[in-house]
ZARO-404368 format. One record per residue (C-alpha): y, z, x. Coordinates in steps of 0.5 Angstrom, whole numbers, padded with zeros to 4 digits, always signed. Layout:
# residues N
YZX...
# end
This chain:
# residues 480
-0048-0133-0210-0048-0131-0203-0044-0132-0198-0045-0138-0194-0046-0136-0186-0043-0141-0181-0040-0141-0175-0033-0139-0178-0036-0132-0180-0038-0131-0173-0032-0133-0170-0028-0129-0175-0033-0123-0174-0031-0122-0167-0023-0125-0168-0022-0121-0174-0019-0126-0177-0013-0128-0173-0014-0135-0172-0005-0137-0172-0003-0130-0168-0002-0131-0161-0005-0127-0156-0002-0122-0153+0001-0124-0146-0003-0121-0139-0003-0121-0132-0008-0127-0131-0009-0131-0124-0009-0139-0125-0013-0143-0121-0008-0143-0115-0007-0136-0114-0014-0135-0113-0014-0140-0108-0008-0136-0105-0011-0131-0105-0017-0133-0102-0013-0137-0096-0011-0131-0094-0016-0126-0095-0022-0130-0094-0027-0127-0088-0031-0133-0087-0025-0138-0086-0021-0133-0082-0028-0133-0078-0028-0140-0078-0021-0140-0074-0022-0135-0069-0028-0140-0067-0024-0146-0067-0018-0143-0064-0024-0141-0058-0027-0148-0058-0020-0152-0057-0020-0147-0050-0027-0151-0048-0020-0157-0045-0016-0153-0040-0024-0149-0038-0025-0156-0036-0018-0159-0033-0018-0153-0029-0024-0157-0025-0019-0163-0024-0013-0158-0022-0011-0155-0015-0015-0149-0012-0010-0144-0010-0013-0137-0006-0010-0132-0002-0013-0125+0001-0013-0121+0007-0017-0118+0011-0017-0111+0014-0021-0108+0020-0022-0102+0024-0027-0104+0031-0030-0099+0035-0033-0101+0042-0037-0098+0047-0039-0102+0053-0043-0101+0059-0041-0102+0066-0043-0099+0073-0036-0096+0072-0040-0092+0067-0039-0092+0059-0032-0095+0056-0031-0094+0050-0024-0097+0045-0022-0098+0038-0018-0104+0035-0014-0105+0028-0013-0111+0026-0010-0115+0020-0011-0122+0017-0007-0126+0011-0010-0132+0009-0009-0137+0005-0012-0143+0002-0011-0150-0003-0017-0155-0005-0015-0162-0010-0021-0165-0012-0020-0173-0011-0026-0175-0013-0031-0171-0018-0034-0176-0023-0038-0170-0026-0032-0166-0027-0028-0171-0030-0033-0173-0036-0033-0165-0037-0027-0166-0039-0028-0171-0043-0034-0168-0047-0029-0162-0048-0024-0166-0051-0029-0168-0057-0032-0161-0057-0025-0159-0059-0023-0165-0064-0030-0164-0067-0028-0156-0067-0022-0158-0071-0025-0162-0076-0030-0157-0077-0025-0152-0079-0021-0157-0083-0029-0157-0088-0029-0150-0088-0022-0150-0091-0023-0156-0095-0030-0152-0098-0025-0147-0100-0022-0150-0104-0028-0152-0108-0030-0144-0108-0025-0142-0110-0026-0147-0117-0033-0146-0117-0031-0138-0117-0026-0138-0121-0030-0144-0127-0035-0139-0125-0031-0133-0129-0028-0138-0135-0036-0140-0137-0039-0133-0136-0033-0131-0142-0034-0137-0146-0042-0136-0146-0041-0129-0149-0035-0130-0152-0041-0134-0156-0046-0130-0155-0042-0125-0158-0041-0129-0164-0048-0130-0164-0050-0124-0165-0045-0123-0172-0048-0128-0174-0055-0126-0175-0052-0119-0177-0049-0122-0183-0057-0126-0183-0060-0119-0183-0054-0116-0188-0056-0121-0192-0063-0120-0192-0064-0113-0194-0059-0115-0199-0064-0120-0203-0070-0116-0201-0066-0109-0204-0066-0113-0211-0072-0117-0210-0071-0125-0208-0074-0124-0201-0080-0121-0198-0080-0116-0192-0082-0122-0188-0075-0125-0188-0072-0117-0187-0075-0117-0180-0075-0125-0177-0067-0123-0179-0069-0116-0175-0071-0120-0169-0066-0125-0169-0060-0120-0169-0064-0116-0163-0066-0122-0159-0058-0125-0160-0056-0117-0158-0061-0117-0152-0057-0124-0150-0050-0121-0151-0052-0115-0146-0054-0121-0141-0048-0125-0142-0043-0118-0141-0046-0117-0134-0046-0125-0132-0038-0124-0133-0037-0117-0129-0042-0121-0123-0037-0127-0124-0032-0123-0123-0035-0120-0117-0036-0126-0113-0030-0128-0114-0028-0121-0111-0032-0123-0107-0029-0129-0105-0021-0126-0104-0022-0118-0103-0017-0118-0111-0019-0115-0117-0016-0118-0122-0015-0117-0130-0016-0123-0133-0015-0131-0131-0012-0137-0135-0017-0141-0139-0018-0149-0139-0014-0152-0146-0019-0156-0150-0013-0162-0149-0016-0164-0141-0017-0170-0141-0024-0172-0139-0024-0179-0136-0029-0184-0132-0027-0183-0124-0022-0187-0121-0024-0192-0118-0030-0192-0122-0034-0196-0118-0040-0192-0113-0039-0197-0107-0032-0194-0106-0032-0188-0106-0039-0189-0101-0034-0193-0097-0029-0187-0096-0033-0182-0095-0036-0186-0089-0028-0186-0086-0025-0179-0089-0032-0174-0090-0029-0169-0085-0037-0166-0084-0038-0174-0082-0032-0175-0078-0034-0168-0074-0042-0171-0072-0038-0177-0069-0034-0172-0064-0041-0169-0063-0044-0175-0060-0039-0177-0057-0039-0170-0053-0047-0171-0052-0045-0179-0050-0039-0175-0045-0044-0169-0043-0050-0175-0040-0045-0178-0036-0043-0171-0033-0049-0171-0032-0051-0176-0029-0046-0176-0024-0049-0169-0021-0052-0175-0016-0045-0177-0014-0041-0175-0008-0036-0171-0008-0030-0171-0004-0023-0167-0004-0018-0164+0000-0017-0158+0003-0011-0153+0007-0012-0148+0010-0007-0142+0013-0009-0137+0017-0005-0132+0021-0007-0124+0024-0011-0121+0029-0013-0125+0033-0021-0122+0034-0021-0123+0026-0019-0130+0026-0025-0131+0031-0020-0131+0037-0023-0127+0041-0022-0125+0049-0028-0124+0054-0029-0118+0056-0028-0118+0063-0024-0125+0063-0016-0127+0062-0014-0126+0056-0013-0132+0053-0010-0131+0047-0004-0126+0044-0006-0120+0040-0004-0125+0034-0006-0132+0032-0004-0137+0027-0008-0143+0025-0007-0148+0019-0011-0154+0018-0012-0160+0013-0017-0165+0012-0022-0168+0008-0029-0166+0005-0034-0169+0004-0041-0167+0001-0047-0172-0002-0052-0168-0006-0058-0170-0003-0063-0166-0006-0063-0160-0011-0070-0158-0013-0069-0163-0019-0065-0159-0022-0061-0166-0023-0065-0170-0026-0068-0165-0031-0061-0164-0033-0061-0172-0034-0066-0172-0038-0065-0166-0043-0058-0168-0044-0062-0175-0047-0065-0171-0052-0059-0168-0054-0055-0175-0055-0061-0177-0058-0061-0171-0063-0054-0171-0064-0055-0178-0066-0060-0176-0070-0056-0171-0074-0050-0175-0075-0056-0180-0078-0059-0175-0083-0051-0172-0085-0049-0180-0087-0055-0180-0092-0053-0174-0095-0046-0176-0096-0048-0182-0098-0054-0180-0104-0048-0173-0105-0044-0179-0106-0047-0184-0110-0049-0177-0114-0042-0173-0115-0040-0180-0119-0046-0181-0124-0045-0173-0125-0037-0174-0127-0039-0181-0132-0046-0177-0134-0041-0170-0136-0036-0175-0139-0041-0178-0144-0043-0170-0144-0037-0167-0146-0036-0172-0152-0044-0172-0154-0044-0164-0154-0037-0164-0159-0040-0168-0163-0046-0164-0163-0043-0158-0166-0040-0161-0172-0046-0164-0173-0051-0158-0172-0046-0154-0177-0047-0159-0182-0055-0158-0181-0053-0150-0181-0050-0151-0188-0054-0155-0191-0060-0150-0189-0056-0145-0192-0056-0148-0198-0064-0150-0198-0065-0142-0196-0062-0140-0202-0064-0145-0208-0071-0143-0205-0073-0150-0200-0072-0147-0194-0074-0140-0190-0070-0135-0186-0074-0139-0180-0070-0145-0182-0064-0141-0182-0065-0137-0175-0067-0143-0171-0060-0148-0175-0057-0142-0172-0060-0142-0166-0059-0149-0165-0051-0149-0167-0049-0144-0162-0054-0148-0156-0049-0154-0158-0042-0149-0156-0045-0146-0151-0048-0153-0148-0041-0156-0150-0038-0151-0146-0042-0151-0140-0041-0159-0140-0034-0158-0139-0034-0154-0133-0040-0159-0129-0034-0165-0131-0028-0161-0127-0033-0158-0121-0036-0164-0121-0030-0168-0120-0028-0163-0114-0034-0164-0111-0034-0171-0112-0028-0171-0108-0031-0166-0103-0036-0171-0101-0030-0177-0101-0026-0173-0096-0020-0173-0101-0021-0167-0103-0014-0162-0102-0009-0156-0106-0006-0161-0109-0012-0163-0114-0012-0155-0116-0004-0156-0118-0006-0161-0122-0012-0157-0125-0007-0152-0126-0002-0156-0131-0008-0156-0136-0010-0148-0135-0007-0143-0142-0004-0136-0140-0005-0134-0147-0012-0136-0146-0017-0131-0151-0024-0134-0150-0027-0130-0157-0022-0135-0160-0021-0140-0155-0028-0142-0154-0028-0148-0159-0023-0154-0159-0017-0153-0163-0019-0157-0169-0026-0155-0169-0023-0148-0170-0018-0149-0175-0025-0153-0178-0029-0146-0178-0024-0142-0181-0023-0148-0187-0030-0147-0189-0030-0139-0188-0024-0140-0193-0029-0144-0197-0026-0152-0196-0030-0154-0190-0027-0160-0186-0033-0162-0182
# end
């Protein structure tokens, strides 16, 4: 009789048999040192630095408006004079200098004082901004690094799928050789195992692109990584009630929080402008001491002297200065700044729906992946169970080799289904959390607990007792 095809045969094709011998030990990352790395290396996010570290400079630019002005300077001049008289023409030169200083204190300019206030949000919305991105790094690199582990347990089964249908095809030409098949089967063997062979390729260069995003991502290259263990718990949302997590969203979505600072700053920036039609009103000192003629101290020709080669002067006083008119610019500054608070409203309206359906999303995608993960286990065995059963149709003569492929095919849809389903429930999770403004390292750490340095995707691909399973019925005493 011939042997039956199952999921173990692929899989010990492709692990040679070594179901109970460890893998050897490597150089593999975990999560959190991907995250590490990325924090330390990542272009985007040091680039989100330099701009937050620029944004927060927008606060001392615009309390330097309310501050004392102090200047100094000097003045050097060398005058030549000719003057005509009935004594004929006179002529002399003069050098002079003059030093000068002089200090201004606003006391009242409303304009400058509501700057500062816009500044002021500008600078906290900055630094909220910067907090987003760091956050979203977070998911990144999860996203990267699940990313690299579905790309190897996909050609991991993959791989195991194609020596399945080489066995399909050994077996084939083996009942065609001594006449209980007909060439037809031979060659829809042929073209399973070429098609299972072309999938391989794919899922091979699927794993070096995830590899390189994750490059990408860090600026490291990296041997390996470690795996998830089947043994991670996969459990509904605490809490599992969609209203609360909306609810702290609305209070913890950095991006959320970041578009109120924005409005803030568009309420601050009206204000401003509008206070351009005000007066304005400040101190000023002024000291002064030099040549008498470039202090405007000048004698008379053909007067007493008045004054010495050398004048000095101070003076303090107020000044007062009311815009009168403009040329409207005033008022058209007004009008766009109502436009800008408008569409700072407006955002941060659209940004709170988004929030909100990611949310509300996120958690039905976690309860949804839940069931899934379960669903898609059970599916395995079950679709082992129909490939067997196939099997034994096609040898007694009441299936096709088209029953076998597409039981085949079937089967290692639900590994890679199963697979895939995991990975949506982790980073579903994160992006829940994102959404929720909770996300943080501390939920890499705890993935962490949960990761297999010794991890061998060929052989790990499938949970540990569905593998012990496979390997039963390679020996002949199915356990499904």
């Amino acid at each position: 009789m011939l042997r039956r095809l199952s999921l173990a045969v692929a899989i010990a094709a492709i692990s040679h048999g070594a179901w109970a011998e460890p893998a050897q030990t490597s150089n593999r990352a975990d999560l959190l040192t991907i995250y590490q790395d990325a924090l330390a290396n990542n272009a985007d996010l040091a680039a989100a630095q330099a701009e937050y570290q620029a944004q927060r400079e927008v606060v001392p630019q615009a309390r330097a408006g309310l501050l004392p002005q102090v200047n100094a300077g000097a003045n050097v001049s060398d005058t030549r004079s000719e003057v005509d008289s009935s004594l004929g023409t006179q002529s002399g030169s003069r050098s002079g200098i003059a030093y000068q200083a002089s200090l201004s204190q606003p006391i009242f300019r409303a304009d400058r004082w509501f700057q500062l206030q816009a500044a002021q949000a500008s600078s906290e919305q900055a630094a909220l901004q910067f907090s987003a991105t760091s956050q979203g790094l977070i998911l990144q690199s999860a996203e990267a690094y699940f990313g690299v582990l579905r790309a190897q347990d996909n050609l991991a089964t993959t791989k195991a799928e194609e020596a399945a249908f080489k066995r399909q095809l050994d077996q084939a030409n083996e009942r065609f050789d001594v006449g209980l098949s007909d060439k037809t089967d031979v060659l829809e063997a042929q073209a399973g195992y070429d098609n299972a062979r072309a999938n391989r390729l794919i899922a091979e260069r699927n794993v070096a692109d995830a590899f390189q995003s994750l490059t990408t991502l860090t600026d490291r290259l990296y041997e390996g990584l470690e795996g998830v263990k089947h043994s991670l718990p996969v459990v509904e949302p605490v809490p599992n009630d969609a209203q609360a997590w909306v609810d702290t969203a609305a209070q913890q979505n950095l991006n959320l929080q970041a578009s109120n600072f924005a409005v803030q700053a568009a309420e601050e920036t009206l204000r401003q402008r509008k206070a351009g039609h005000a007066p304005t009103l400040d101190a000023v000192a002024q000291y002064q001491k030099g040549d008498n003629d470039l202090l405007g101290f000048r004698n008379s020709a053909g007067q007493p002297l008045r004054y010495g080669p050398d004048a000095e002067q101070q003076s303090i006083g107020l000044q007062l200065n009311i815009p009168l008119y403009s040329g409207g610019l005033t008022s058209s500054q007004v009008r766009e700044s109502y436009q800008r608070l408008n569409q700072a409203e407006q955002s941060r309206e659209s940004l709170r729906r988004q929030v909100v359906q990611n949310t509300r999303n996120f958690h039905r995608a976690v309860n949804t992946d839940v069931e899934q993960v379960k669903a898609r286990r059970q599916t395995i065995i079950s679709t082992q169970s129909a490939l067997e059963a196939t099997q034994i149709g096609y040898q007694v003569g009441t299936r096709n080799i088209v029953d076998v492929l597409d039981a085949q095919r079937q089967l290692f849809s639900a590994v890679r289904n199963y697979n895939n389903a995991r990975y949506d429930y982790l980073l579903n999770n994160l992006r829940l959390k994102q959404a929720a403004g909770t996300l943080s390292p501390a939920d890499l750490e705890a993935l962490d607990s949960f990761l297999n340095p010794l991890y061998d995707p060929d052989k790990d691909f499938l949970p540990e007792d569905l593998a012990k399973a496979a390997e039963a019925t390679l020996q002949g005493n199915p356990q499904f």
